[in-house]
N, C-alpha and C positions, 0 to 999 in steps of 0.2 A: 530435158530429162525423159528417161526410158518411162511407161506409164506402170503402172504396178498392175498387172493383170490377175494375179493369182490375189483370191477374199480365205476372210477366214483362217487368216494366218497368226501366229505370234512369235516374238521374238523371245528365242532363248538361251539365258546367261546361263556360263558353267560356272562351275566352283569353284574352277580355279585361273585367276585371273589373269589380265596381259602384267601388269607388274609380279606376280610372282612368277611368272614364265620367263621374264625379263634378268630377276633376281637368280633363276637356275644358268643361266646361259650367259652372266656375267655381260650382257650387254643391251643395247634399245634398238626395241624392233619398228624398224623406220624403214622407208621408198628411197631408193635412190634413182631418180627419174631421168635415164641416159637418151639422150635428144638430138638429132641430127641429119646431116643426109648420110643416103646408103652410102657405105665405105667412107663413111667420115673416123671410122675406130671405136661406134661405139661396144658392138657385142667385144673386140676386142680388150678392151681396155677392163670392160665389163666381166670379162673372162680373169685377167690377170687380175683386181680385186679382188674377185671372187676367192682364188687359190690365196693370195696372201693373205686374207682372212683366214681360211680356212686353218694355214700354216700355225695359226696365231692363236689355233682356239676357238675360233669362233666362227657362226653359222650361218651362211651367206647361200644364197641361191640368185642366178639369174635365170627373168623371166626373158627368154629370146625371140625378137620378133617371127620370123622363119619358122622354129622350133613351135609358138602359139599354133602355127597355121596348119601344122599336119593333126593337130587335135583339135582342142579345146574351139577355136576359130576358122574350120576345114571350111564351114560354106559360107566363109566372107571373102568377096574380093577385093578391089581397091578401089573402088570408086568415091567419093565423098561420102556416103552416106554409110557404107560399108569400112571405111578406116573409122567414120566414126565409131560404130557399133566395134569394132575392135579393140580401140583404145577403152571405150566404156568396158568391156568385158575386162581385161587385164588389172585397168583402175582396180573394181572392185576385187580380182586375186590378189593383187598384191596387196591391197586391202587385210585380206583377212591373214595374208603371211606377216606380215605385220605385228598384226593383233597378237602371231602364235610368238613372236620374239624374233622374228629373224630378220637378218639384216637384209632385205629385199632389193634386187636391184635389175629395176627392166631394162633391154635396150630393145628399144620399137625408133623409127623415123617418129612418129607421130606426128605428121607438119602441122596440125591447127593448132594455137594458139586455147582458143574453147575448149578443147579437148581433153590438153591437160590441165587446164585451170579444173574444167571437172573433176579429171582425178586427183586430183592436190584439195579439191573442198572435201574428198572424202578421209581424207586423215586429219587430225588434229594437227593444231599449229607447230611446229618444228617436229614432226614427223614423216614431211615428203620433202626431197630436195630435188630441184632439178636440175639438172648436170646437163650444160649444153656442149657439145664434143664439138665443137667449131672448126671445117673445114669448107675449104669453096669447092663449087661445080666441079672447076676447073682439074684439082686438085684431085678429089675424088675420081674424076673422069678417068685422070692420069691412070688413079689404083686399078681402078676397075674391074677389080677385084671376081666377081660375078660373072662378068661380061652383060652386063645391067645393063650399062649406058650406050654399049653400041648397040645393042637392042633397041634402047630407046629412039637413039637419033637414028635409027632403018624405020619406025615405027613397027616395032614388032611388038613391043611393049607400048600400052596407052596407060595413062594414068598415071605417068613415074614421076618421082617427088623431084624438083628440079630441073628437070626436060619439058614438061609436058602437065602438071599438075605444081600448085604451088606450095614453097616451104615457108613458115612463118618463125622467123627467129625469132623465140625466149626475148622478152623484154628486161625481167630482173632474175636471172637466174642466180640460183644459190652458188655457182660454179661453173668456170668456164674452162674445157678442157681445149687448147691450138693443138691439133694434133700433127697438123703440119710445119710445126715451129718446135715441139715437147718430143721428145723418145717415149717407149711406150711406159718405162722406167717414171720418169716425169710427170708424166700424166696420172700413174699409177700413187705414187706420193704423193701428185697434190691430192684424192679424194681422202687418202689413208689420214691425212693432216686434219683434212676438214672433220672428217669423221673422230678425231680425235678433240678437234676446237668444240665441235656441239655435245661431246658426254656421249656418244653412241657406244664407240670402245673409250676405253680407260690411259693404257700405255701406249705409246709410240712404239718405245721400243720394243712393244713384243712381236710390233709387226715386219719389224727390219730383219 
């Protein structure tokens, strides 16, 4: 854990709480923790969520890996020590979108393992899910969506999660997306279902 440098501090509650934010906005603001290798589908799928939610009513943001990195996380790069400090920073955003009612949903690789068990200690219990978008190298390599990977294998890129640094698959994830098996349709239903089984949204159908 990060050490708390800043003394002299206090922690301050508003008035108005996360259940009554929850109560405006007709729904529970919880992590949807999108997990994978590059070009396994997750900012995609993460995307189409996002909108079907929104279609539905309800208010959804995704935090996008890439998208972190032109701000919030501009002087981190990818080293071990540095996705760590990555992932820790996001944990605690989505953290507090959460808190505000929204239905949060990152997609980061985040290969350790540690990393996001961190960010999952910091929500309460049936508040972070983690959705692991399950695709191989292989697969992915095919997409290539970037041109990531043949960067990787020229070594132009060091440090790339499945080439050259390691991925660590989710042991009991809350959801597993094959993206290589699902259309993006499929994939898209199964989070909307799941989201419906834990009480986050209410109707099914409002989101069809």
């Amino acid at each position: 854990m990060t050490v708390q440098k800043a003394t002299n501090i206090v922690w301050h509650g508003g008035n108005v709480t996360k259940n009554d934010r929850e109560k405006l906005l007709n729904q529970k603001g919880v992590v949807l923790w999108f997990t994978g290798l590059s070009g396994s589908g997750k900012s995609t799928v993460a995307r189409e969520v996002e909108r079907r939610l929104y279609e539905a009513g309800h208010l959804a943001y995704v935090l996008d890996g890439d998208n972190i990195r032109f701000g919030l996380n501009r002087n981190l790069g990818f080293s071990p020590e540095d996705r760590k400090e990555n992932i820790r920073r996001i944990g605690e955003v989505a953290k507090l979108f959460a808190d505000a009612g929204v239905i949060t949903i990152t997609a980061f690789i985040s290969p350790y393992r540690a990393d996001r068990d961190n960010a999952r200690a910091l929500l309460p219990k049936g508040e972070f899910f983690e959705i692991y978008v399950k695709c191989s190298v292989e697969e992915c390599e095919k997409r290539d969506v970037k041109g990531l990977y043949k960067k990787a294998r020229a070594g132009e890129i060091q440090e790339f999660t499945g080439i050259s640094a390691p991925y660590e698959e989710p042991l009991t994830p809350e959801l597993v997306l094959e993206t290589a098996k699902e259309t993006l349709e499929e994939s898209t239903n199964k989070v909307i279902n799941f989201l419906v089984a834990q009480g986050v949204i209410k109707q099914k159908g409002d989101i069809e």
